[in-house]
Each structure stands twice: as structure tokens, then as C-alpha cells.
C-alpha positions as CSV (number, residue, x, y, z in Angstrom):
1,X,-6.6,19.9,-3.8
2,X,-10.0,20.8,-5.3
3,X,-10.3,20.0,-9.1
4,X,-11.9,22.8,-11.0
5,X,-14.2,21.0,-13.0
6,X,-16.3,24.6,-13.8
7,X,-17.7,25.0,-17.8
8,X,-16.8,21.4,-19.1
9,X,-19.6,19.6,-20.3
10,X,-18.1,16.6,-18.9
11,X,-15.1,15.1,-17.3
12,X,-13.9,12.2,-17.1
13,X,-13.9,10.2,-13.3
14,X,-11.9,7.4,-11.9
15,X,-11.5,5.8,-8.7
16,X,-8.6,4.3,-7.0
17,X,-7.8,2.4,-3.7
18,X,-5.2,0.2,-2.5
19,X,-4.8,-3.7,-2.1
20,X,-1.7,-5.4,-1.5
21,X,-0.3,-8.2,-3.7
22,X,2.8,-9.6,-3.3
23,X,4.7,-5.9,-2.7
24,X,7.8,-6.7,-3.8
25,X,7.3,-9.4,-7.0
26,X,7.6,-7.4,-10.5
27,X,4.0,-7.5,-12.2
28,X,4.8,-9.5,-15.1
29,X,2.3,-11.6,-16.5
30,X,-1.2,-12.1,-17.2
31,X,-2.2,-14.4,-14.7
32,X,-0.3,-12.1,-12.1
33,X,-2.4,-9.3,-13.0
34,X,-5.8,-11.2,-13.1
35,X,-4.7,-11.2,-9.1
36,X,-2.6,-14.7,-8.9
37,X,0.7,-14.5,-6.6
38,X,3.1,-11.9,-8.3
39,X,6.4,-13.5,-9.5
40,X,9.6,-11.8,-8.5
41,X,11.7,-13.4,-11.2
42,X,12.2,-10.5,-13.7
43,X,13.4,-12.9,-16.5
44,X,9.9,-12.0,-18.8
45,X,9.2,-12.4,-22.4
46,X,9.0,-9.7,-24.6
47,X,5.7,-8.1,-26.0
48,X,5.7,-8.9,-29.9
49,X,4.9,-6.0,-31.9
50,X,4.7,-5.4,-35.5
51,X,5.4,-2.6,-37.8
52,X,6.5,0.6,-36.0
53,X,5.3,-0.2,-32.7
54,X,7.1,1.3,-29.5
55,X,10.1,-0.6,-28.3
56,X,9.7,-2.3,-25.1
57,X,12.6,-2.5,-22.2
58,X,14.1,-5.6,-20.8
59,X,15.9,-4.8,-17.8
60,X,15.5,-2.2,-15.1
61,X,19.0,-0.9,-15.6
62,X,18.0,0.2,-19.3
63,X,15.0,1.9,-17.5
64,X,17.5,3.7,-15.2
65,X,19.9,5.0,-17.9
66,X,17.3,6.4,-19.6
67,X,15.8,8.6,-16.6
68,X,19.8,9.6,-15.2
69,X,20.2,11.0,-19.0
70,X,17.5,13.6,-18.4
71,X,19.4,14.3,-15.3
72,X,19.9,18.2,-14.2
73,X,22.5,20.1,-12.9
74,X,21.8,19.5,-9.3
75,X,22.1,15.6,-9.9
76,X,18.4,15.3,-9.2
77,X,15.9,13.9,-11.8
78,X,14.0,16.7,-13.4
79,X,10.4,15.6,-12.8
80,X,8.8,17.2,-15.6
81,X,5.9,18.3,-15.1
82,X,4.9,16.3,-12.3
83,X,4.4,19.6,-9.7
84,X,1.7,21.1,-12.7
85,X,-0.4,17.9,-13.3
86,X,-0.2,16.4,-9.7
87,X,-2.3,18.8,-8.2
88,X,-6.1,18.5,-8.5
89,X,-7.3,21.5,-10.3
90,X,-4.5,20.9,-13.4
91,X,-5.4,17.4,-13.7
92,X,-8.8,17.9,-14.1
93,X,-9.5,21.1,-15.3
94,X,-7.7,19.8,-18.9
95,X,-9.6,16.4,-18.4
96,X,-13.0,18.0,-17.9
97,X,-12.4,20.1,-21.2
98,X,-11.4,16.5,-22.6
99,X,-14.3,14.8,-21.9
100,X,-17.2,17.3,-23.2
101,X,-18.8,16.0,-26.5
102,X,-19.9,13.0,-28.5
103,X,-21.9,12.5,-31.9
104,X,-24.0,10.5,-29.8
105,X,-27.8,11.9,-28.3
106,X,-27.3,12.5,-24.8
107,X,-30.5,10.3,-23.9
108,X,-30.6,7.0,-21.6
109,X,-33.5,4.6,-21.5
110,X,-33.6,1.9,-18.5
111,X,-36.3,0.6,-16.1
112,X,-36.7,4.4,-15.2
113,X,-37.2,5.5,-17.9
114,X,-35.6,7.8,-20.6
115,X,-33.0,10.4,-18.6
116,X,-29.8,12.5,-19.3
117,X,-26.1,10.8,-19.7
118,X,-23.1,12.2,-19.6
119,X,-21.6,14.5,-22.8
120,X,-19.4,11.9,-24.0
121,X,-16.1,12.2,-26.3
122,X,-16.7,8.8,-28.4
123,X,-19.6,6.6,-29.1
124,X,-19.4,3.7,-27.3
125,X,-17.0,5.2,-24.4
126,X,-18.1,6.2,-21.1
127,X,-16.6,8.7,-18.8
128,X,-17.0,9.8,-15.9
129,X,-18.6,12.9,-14.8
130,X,-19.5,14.6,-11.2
131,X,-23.7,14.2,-11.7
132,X,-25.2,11.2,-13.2
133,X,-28.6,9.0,-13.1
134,X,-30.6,6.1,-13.8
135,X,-33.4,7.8,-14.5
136,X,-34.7,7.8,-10.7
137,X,-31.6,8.0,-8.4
138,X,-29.8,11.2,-8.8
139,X,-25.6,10.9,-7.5
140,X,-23.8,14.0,-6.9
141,X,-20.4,14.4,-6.0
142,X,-19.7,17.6,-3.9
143,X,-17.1,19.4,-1.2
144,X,-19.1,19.7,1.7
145,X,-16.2,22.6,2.8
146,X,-15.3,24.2,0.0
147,X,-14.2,27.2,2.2
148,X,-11.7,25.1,3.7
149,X,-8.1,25.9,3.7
150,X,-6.9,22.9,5.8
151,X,-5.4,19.5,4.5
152,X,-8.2,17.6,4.5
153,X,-10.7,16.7,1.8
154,X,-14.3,16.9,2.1
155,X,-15.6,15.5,0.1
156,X,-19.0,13.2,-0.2
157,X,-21.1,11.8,-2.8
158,X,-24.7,12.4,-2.1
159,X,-27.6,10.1,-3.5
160,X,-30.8,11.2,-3.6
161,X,-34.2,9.6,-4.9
162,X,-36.4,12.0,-7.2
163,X,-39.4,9.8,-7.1
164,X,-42.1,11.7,-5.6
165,X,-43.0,15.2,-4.6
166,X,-40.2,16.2,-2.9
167,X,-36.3,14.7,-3.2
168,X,-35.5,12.7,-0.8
169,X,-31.5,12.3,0.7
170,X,-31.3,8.3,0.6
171,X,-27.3,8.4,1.6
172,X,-24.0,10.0,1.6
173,X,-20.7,8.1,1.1
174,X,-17.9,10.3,2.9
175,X,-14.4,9.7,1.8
176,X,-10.9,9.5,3.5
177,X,-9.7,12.9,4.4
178,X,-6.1,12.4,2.1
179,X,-8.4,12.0,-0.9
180,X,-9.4,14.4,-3.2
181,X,-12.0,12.9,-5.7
182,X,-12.5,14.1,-9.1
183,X,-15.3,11.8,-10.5
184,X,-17.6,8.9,-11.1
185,X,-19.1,6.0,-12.8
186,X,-22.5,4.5,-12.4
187,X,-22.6,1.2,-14.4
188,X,-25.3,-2.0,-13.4
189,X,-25.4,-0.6,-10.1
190,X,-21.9,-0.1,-9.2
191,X,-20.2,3.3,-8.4
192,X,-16.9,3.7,-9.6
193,X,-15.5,6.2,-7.9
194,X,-11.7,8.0,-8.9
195,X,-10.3,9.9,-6.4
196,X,-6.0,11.2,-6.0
197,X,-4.0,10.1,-2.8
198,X,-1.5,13.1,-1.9
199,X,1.0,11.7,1.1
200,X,2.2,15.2,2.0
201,X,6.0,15.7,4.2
202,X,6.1,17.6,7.4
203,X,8.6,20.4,7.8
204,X,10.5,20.3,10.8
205,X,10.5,23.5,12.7
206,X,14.1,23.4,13.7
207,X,15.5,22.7,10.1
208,X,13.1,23.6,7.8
209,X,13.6,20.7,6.4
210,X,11.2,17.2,5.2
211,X,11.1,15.0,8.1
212,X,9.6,11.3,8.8
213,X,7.2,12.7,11.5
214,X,3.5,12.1,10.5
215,X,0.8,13.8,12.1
216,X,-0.3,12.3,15.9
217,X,-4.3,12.8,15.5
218,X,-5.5,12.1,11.0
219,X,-8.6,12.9,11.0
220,X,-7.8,16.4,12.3
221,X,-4.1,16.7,10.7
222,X,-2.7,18.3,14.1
223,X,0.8,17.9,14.3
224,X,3.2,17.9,17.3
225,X,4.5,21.7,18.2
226,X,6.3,23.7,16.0
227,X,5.4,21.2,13.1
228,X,3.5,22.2,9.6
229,X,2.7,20.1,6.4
230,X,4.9,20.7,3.4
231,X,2.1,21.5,0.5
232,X,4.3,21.6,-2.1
233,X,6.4,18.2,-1.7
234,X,4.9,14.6,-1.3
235,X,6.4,11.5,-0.1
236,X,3.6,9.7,-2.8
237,X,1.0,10.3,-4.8
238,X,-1.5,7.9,-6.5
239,X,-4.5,7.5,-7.7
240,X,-7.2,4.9,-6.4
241,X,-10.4,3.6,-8.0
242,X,-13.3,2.7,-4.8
243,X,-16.2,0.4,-6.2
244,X,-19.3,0.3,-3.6
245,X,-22.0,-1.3,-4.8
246,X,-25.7,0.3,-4.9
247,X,-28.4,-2.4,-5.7
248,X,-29.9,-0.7,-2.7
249,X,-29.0,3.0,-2.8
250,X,-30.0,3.7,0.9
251,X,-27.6,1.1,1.8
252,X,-24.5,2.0,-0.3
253,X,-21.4,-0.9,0.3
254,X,-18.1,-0.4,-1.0
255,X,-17.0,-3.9,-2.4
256,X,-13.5,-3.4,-3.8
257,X,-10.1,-1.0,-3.9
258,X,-7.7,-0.6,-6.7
259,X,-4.5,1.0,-6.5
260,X,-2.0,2.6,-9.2
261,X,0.6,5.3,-8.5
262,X,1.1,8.5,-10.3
263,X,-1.4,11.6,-10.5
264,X,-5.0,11.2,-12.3
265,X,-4.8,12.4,-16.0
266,X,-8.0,10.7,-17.2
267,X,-10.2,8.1,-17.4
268,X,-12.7,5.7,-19.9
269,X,-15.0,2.8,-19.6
270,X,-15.6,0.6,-22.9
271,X,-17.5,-2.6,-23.0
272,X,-16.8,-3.7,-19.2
273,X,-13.5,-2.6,-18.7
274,X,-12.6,0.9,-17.3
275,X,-9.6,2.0,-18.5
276,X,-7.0,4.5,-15.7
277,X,-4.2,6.8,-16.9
278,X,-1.9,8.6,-14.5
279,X,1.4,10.2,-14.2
280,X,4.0,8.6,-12.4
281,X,7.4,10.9,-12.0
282,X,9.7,8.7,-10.2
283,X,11.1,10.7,-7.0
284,X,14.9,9.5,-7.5
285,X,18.3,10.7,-7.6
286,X,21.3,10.2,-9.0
287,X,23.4,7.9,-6.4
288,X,26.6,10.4,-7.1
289,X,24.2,13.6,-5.9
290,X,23.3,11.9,-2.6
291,X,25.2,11.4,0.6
292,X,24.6,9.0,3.2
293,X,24.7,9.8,6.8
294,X,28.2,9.1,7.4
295,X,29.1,11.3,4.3
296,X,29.9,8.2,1.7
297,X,28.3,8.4,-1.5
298,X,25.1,5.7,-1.9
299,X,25.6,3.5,-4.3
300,X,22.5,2.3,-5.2
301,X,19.2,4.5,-6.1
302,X,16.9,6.4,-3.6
303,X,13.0,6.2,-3.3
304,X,10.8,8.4,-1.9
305,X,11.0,9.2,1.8
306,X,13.4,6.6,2.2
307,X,15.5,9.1,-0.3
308,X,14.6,12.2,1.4
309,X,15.5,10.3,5.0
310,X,18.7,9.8,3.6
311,X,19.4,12.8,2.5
312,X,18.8,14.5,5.6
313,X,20.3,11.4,7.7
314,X,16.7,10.6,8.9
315,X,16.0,7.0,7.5
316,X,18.7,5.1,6.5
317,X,16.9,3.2,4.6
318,X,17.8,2.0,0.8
319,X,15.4,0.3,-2.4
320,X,16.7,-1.5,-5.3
321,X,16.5,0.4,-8.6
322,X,13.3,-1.4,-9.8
323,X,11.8,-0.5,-6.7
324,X,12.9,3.0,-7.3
325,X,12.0,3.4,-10.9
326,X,9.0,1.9,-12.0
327,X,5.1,2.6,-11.2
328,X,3.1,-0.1,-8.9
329,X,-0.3,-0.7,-9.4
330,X,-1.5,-3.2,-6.7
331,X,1.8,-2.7,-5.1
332,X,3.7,-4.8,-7.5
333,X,5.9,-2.9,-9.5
334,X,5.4,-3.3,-13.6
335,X,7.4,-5.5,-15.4
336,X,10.3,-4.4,-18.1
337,X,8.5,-6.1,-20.8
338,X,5.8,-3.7,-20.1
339,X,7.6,-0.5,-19.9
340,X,7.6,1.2,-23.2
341,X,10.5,3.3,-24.3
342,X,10.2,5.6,-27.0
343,X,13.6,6.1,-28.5
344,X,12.8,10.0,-29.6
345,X,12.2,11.3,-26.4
346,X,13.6,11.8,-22.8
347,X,12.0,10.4,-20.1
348,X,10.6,12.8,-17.1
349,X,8.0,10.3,-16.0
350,X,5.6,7.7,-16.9
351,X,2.3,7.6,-18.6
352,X,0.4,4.0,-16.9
353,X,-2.3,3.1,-18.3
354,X,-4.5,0.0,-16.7
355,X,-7.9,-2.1,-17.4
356,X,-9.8,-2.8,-15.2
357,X,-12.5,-5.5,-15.6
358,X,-15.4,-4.1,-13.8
359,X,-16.8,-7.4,-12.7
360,X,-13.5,-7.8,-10.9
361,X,-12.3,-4.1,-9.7
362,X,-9.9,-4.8,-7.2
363,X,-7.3,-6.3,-9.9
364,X,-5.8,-4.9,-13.6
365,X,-6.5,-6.8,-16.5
366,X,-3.5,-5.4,-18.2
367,X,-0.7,-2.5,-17.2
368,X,1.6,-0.5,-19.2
369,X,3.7,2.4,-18.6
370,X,5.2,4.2,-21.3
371,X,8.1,6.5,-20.7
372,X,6.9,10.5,-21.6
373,X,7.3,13.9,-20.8
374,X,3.8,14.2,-20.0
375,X,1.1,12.7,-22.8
376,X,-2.4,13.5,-23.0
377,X,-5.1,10.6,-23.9
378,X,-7.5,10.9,-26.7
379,X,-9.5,6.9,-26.6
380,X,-11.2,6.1,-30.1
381,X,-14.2,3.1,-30.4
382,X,-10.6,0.9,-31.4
383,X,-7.6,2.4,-30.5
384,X,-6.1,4.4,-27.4
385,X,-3.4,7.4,-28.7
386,X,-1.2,9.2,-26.2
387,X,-0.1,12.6,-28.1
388,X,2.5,14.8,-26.3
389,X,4.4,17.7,-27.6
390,X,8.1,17.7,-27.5
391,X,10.6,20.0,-29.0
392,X,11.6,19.5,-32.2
393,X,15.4,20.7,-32.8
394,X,16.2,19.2,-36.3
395,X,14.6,22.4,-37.6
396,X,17.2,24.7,-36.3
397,X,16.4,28.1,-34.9
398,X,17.0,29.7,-38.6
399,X,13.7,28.2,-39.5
400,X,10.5,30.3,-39.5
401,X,8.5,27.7,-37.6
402,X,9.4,27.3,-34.1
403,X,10.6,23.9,-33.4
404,X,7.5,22.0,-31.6
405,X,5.9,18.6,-33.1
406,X,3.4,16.3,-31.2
407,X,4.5,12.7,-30.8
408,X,1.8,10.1,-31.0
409,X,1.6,6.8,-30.3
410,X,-1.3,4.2,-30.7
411,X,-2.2,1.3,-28.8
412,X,-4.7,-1.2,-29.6
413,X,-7.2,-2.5,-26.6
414,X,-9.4,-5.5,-26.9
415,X,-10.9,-7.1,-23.9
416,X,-8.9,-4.9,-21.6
417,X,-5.4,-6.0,-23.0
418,X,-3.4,-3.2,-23.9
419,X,-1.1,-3.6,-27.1
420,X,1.6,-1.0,-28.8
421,X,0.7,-0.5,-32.8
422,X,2.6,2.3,-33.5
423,X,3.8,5.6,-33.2
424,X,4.4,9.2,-35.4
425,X,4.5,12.6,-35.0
426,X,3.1,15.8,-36.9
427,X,4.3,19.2,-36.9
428,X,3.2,21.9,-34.4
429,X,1.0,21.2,-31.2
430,X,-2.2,19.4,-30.9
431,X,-4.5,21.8,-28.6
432,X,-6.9,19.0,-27.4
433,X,-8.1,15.6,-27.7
434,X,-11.2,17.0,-30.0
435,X,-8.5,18.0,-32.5
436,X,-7.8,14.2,-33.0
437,X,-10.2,11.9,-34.1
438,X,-10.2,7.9,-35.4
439,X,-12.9,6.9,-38.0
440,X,-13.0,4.1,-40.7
441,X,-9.5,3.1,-40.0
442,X,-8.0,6.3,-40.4
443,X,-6.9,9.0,-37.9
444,X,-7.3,12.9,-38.4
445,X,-5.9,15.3,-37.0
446,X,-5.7,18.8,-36.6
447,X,-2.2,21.2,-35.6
448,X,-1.0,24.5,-34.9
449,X,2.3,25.8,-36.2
450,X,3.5,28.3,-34.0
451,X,6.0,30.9,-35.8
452,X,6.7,34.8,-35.5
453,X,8.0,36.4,-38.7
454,X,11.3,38.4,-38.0
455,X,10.9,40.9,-41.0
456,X,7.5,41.9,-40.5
457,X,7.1,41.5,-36.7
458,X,3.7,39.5,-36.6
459,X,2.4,36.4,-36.2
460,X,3.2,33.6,-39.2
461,X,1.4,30.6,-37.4
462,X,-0.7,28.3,-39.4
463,X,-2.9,25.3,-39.1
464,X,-2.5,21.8,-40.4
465,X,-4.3,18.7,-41.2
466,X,-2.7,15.2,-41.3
467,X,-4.6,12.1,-42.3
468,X,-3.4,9.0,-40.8
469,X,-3.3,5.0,-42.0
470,X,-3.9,2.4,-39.2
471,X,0.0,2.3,-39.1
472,X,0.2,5.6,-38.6
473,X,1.6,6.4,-42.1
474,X,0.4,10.2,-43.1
475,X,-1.8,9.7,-46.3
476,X,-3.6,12.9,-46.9
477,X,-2.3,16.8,-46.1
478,X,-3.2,20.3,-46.1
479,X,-0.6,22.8,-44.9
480,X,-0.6,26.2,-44.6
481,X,-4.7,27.4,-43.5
482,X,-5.7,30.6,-41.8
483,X,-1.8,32.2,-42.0
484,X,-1.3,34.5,-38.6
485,X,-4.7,33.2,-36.6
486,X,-4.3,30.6,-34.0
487,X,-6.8,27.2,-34.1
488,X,-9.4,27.8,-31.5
489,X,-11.4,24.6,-31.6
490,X,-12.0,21.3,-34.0
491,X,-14.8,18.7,-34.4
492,X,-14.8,15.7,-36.6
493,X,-18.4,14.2,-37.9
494,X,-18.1,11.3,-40.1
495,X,-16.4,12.3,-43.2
496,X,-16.1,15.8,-42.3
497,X,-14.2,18.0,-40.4
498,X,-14.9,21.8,-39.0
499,X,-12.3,23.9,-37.3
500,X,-11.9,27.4,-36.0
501,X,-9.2,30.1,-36.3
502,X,-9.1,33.5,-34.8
503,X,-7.4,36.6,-35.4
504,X,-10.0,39.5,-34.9
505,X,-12.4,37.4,-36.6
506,X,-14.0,33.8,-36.7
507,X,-13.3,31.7,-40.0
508,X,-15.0,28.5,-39.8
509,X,-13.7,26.0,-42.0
510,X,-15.2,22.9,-43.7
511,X,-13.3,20.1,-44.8
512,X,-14.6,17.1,-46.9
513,X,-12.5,13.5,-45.8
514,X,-14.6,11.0,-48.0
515,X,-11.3,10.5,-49.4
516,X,-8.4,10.2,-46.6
517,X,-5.6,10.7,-49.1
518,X,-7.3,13.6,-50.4
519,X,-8.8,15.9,-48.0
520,X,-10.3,19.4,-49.0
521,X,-11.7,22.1,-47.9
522,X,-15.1,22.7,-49.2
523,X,-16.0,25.9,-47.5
524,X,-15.7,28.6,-45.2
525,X,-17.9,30.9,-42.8
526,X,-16.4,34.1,-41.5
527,X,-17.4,36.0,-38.5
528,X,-17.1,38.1,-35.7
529,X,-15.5,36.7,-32.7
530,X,-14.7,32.7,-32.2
531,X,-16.2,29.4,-31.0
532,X,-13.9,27.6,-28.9
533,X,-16.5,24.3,-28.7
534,X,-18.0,23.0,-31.2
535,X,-21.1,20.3,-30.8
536,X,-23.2,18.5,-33.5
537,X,-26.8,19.4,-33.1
538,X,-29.4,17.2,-34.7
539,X,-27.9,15.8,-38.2
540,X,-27.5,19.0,-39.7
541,X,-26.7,21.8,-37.5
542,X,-23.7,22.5,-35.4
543,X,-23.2,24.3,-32.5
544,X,-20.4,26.8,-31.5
545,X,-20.1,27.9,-28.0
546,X,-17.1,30.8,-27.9
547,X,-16.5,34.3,-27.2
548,X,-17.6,37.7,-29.2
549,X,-15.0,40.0,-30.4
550,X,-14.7,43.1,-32.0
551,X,-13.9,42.6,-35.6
552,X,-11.1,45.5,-36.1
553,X,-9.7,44.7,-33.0
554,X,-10.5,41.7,-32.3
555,X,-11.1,42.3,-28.0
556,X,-13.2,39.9,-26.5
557,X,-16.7,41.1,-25.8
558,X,-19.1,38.5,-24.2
559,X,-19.9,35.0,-24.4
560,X,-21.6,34.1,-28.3
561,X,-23.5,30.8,-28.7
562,X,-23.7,30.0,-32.7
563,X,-25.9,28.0,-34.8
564,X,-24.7,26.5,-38.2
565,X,-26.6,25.0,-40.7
């Protein structure tokens, strides 16, 4: 439950907590979700889109049948990938890698004085990070067990003053044991911390089975005789976002709670909204694959521990399907009309994606879910795109190139309002969020093509560049780079673009966009070994941060730091 945020430059932090509104009404409007009384009338007007945007759904049932499509053998719901990116250390280790590097000079200037911020992805976008100051007040976040092998979380965030000779520990702020924090924000003197909510079962000694019983004493997670927790099943998990306000930093307060299910993926504050995105895998089944306890088939869908209780004739207890299906954030459950249902992909879980006006934390500005199988989040100064990979099996498996694309989908967000533009996909995967980038109303971005040549017996992959319109409308191309080496790392500066394959040595390519439909590549710089990060340095240098190799064989050999003019 520890995320392994180790070598990133900077990760991304959000914080999450719970407040109850209205647990039952579907969150369906604006007003609801500025905090007025939730609705339960489900009869909601569509979102208007234009162009290519991504459908929306309007009714729960249409929700359902898309989820019992993707339904396995065993009548049960395959969750995706829900097991890999619910724990901590996935979640996180990804976002920290995410979150490591901006155009932007890492210098703040306040009251304080001029200090360090965080290595940032976008100008203009925050995120969060597991240090940061105001130029006096230093806040770490730490384990303060990292030994332990118990259930509990331990961890605190410590804040300590540097004025003076020595540092001085002004206060700690110790979290809930069933939390396991991943990072911060420090804006106007609020922390914004984001921290995971795991609700693990208990086995029962006699049946080896989940069981209803919670622990009798929390805070030390002991359990009557013969009991155990489950660590790799949870009746929940969801993500909470804890504001505390620290004005005075001896005297930390924490002012507000927000709530939203599904594991962290990633967070972003922009202007005064801080933007959340989790996973949500619904835990259902399919009503024909459970029994009740009398043996009669249930005829409606299961949730949770209620559906675990039934299946094991523990709790009879039964939800309707929109109660089963869909992702809550406040404890209302989202609305149809903003559910978005790609109509090329099956749906494993959600993607939800809230604002969150900082001068109000406790409430979402705006909540969507879109239905994935598990998207990643790269946030431009105007647009937010989810890009996942998916399968591809139009190509058949006589082609060279193995059948993989990347879907993605952009969404506009202006004053926290969160708005569906359009969507696309490109061949081959995109390895992370620095291969994508949004500038002058274009989007680049950057792919691998996986393929093994059958003849020859070696590796055929090849990179690709796309160049996108605001509508998602590929208007520039170049196919076919660096044949049989795999794309180590990307970076985008104005109008041009750098990128790194490796084989058993390091081409670095240079690629002039002044013209979108016409991009080119200008030059290239071969060498020994490869830089898997790349980072502007001053306005004409660039640094690369990779591994040594040996050039005939190319076997790694050390860590190499490069400097290019």
C-alpha cells in the first residue's frame, strides 16, 4: 500500500475524503454538483457535442449491457485491470514518471522569497508532488513505518520552518490508518492532500471464504480468533481529497473532505480548480452467475459486499443496477448523461474525472466517467486527452504489425466544466504522456509499432509521428523511423520535437513542426547507450538522463547523464 514514488522528478498528488449528499439521488446537474440537494429523477438532458465527440448514455440499462458484454466465462465481470492499478505502488509509480518535466524554470517567488517548485508536465498546470515550499515552510510527506508489514498506513505529513539556524518541527498531520497517501498540493495556504481508501474483506477461518465481519479494535486491525484480512479483495476502494488549511502552519486545520470512488490514477490543478482521475471497476455480476440463499437465481444486479454476502448467503441484501454500475463521487451516483460510452471499445471500468473548485473543496464542479479499459491522462494548457491502448483486430494476424492502436479522446475544460470534443486513435502504443503533447492548436504525438518479422526472426518495430487538428483529424505524418529499435523517450519544445530509439545504440532524432501538415526531420545524433528522459535546459540545450550501453551489444552499463546543444 506504499506508492513507489523513487526517481520521478515529480508526481502528481490528490486528496480525497468523504461527505455525504443525498446517497441515493443520481448526480445530474450542475447545481447538484455545486452541493445543492441531489435529484433522484434520472430523466436528464443530454450533453450537446459537436463534431466527433464521444457519445453519451441515457439510461442505466444501456450502461449495463455494455459491461455484461465484456462478461467472462465464469459469469463474473472481468475487471480489467483494476487488481494492477488499485494498488498504491502501480498507480503511482506510472504517475510519478508522468508528472516529471515542464518547459517552464523550476523557480517560485512569493513573500519568501525565490524557492524550488515542483518539475511540472505543462506550463500553467500544477501537480502534486511529496516535497514542496513557500519559500520558508518546508512540507514533507513520509511513512513513519516503512518497515511495516501490517494493514495500517503510516503515514504523516511533517511541516517544518527553515527560518533560522536550525529547522524547526512546527507540526505533523497523521492520517487515518485505511489511507495510503500518494501526494500534495500547497496553493494560498491550503494543503491538498490525495490519499487511496482500500476497505479490505476478512477471510473466515472456517470457510476460507469473504465474510461481513470487520475488525473489533481499527486502530490496531485485530480481528476476532481465527480471523485474517483478505489483501487481495476489497469490498471498496476510493480515492479522497483532505483540504486543511495552514495560514498558521503550527496550527494545521483540516477544513473540507471530498470523496470519488475508484483507485488514484492522477491528478492536476489549473487556475483554481484541481482536477481528480480514478479508476472505478464496478464489482458486479451477472444476475444468471449468482445464487441467492435459497438457491433461486437474483434477478437484479449485485454490489459490492452486499454481492459477495449474497453469494456466500451472508447478506441478503440487494442494489438497483444504477447503484451497482456507476461511480459516486460525494455519494451520489453520476448521471447517464454524464457517462461516456465509446462505441469502439469494451467496457472493464471507468475512467472519472472531477473539478474541484478549490475555494469550495468539499463539492465537484463537474463529473464525468467515461467507460475504458484503463486510460492514462496527459492534461494540455486547453484540453484534457485520455489515451489508452486497445487491440486492434481489423489488421488480422497475417499483418506484419501486431494489432495494437491507442485510442484517444479529448475533452475540453474551462472553469472546471468538463466537455467531450472528440476522439481518434493512431497506430501502435503511446509509451507515456511526454510522448503526447498539445501546442498552437494542434496535438503531436509520438508511437511505437510493435512487429516481429517471421522470415528473418528479428525485431521490425518502428516509430511514428501523427499531427493532430483540434478535431482530432490527423494532418501531418511520418511513418516508418528507426526500423527494429524501440522509442525510449520524447519531448516536445515549441515547434520541435526530439525522441529516442534504442537498439545497441542511441539515435536522437530532431524533428521540425513549424508546419503541422508537414513535419520533418531535420537531424539526427547517434550514440552509445540511451536517454530515457529528456529535459529542456536553458533555451538551447537539452538534457538526457538514460542508461550506457555497449554499442555491439548493446548491454546496459551504468547510468549516462547527456548534454545537447
Amino acid at each position: 500500500f506504499r506508492p513507489a514514488q523513487v526517481g520521478a522528478l515529480a508526481a502528481c498528488l490528490l486528496l480525497v475524503v468523504g461527505v455525504g449528499v443525498a446517497a441515493f439521488g443520481a448526480l445530474n446537474s450542475r447545481a447538484n454538483l455545486a452541493g445543492a440537494p441531489a435529484q433522484v429523477d434520472t430523466a436528464v438532458a443530454m450533453r450537446s457535442h459537436a463534431g466527433e465527440a464521444l457519445p453519451v448514455a441515457q439510461t442505466y440499462d444501456e450502461i449495463f449491457d455494455a459491461f455484461m458484454q465484456d462478461e467472462s466465462a465464469d459469469g463474473t465481470v472481468d475487471r480489467g485491470s483494476l487488481e494492477m492499478y488499485g494498488d498504491a505502488e502501480s498507480a503511482t509509480a506510472d504517475g510519478a514518471m508522468d508528472g516529471a518535466a515542464s518547459d517552464t524554470a523550476l523557480i517560485g517567488d512569493d513573500a519568501f522569497g525565490s524557492h524550488s517548485v515542483t518539475n511540472t508536465r505543462t506550463e500553467g498546470v500544477d501537480e502534486g508532488d511529496l516535497v514542496k515550499t513557500d519559500g520558508r515552510y518546508l512540507y514533507t510527506l513520509y511513512d513513519a513505518d516503512p518497515e511495516s508489514y501490517d494493514y495500517a498506513s503510516h503515514w504523516r505529513l511533517g511541516i517544518v520552518d527553515t527560518q533560522g539556524e536550525t529547522l524547526e518541527q512546527l507540526a505533523t498531520i497523521e492520517f487515518d490508518q485505511n489511507l495510503s497517501v500518494y501526494e500534495f498540493y500547497l496553493q494560498d495556504n491550503r494543503l491538498f492532500v490525495l490519499a487511496g481508501y482500500y476497505e479490505p474483506y476478512v477471510v473466515d477461518p472456517v470457510t476460507s471464504l469473504p465474510t461481513m465481519i470487520e475488525p473489533r479494535d481499527a486502530d490496531d486491525y485485530v480481528l476476532d480468533e481465527g480471523y485474517q484480512v483478505d489483501p487481495c479483495s476489497y469490498k471498496h476502494i476510493g480515492t479522497r481529497v483532505l483540504s486543511y488549511d495552514v495560514s498558521d502552519p503550527a496550527h494545521p486545520q483540516e477544513i473540507a473532505a471530498f470523496a470519488q470512488d475508484g483507485a488514484f490514477v492522477t491528478s492536476r490543478i489549473e487556475d483554481s480548480y484541481l482536477y481528480l482521475l480514478t479508476e472505478y471497476a464496478p464489482p458486479v455480476q451477472a444476475p444468471s452467475s449468482i445464487e441467492t440463499t435459497d438457491g433461486e437465481a437474483a434477478d437484479t444486479v449485485l454490489y459490492g459486499s452486499q454481492a459477495i454476502g449474497i453469494v456466500y448467503g451472508l447478506v441478503a441484501a440487494e442494489l438497483d443496477a444504477e447503484q451497482a454500475l456507476v461511480p459516486r463521487v460525494c455519494d451520489v451516483p453520476l448521471a447517464p448523461d454524464n457517462i461516456y460510452m465509446p462505441s469502439d471499445e469494451r467496457a472493464t471500468s471507468y475512467m472519472v474525472m472531477s473539478s474541484i473548485k478549490l475555494d469550495a473543496p468539499a463539492y465537484a464542479q463537474d463529473s464525468v466517467a467515461v467507460l475504458t479499459d484503463y486510460a492514462q491522462l496527459y492534461m494540455g494548457s486547453q484540453s484534457i486527452y485520455l489515451y489508452q491502448q486497445t487491440y486492434d483486430d481489423s489488421q488480422g494476424e497475417t499483418q506484419l504489425f501486431y494489432p495494437d492502436k491507442t485510442l484517444l479522446y479529448a475533452f475540453d475544460y474551462v472553469e472546471g466544466e468538463i466537455t467531450s470534443r472528440a476522439q481518434t486513435s493512431c497506430a501502435g502504443i503511446v509509451p507515456d504522456s511526454f510522448c503526447i503533447d498539445e501546442y498552437d492548436g494542434t496535438l503531436r504525438v509520438v508511437s511505437q509499432r510493435y512487429a516481429f518479422d517471421e522470415e528473418t526472426f528479428e525485431d521490425a518495430s518502428t516509430t511514428e509521428l501523427s499531427v493532430f487538428d483540434q478535431d482530432l483529424q490527423r494532418i501531418g505524418f511520418i511513418d516508418n523511423i528507426a526500423p527494429g529499435e524501440q522509442l525510449k523517450s520524447a519531448r516536445f519544445i515549441g515547434e520541435a520535437g526530439y525522441f529516442v530509439t534504442f537498439l545497441q545504440v542511441d539515435p536522437l532524432f530532431v524533428v521540425d513542426l513549424s508546419d503541422p501538415a508537414n513535419p520533418r526531420i531535420t537531424d539526427e545524433l547517434t550514440l552509445p547507450g540511451f536517454s530515457q528522459y529528456l529535459h529542456p535546459y536553458t533555451q538551447d540545450k537539452l538534457l538526457g538522463i538514460g542508461y550506457a550501453a555497449d554499442e555491439n551489444t548493446g548491454v546496459l552499463d551504468g547510468l549516462k547523464l547527456s548534454m545537447f546543444d
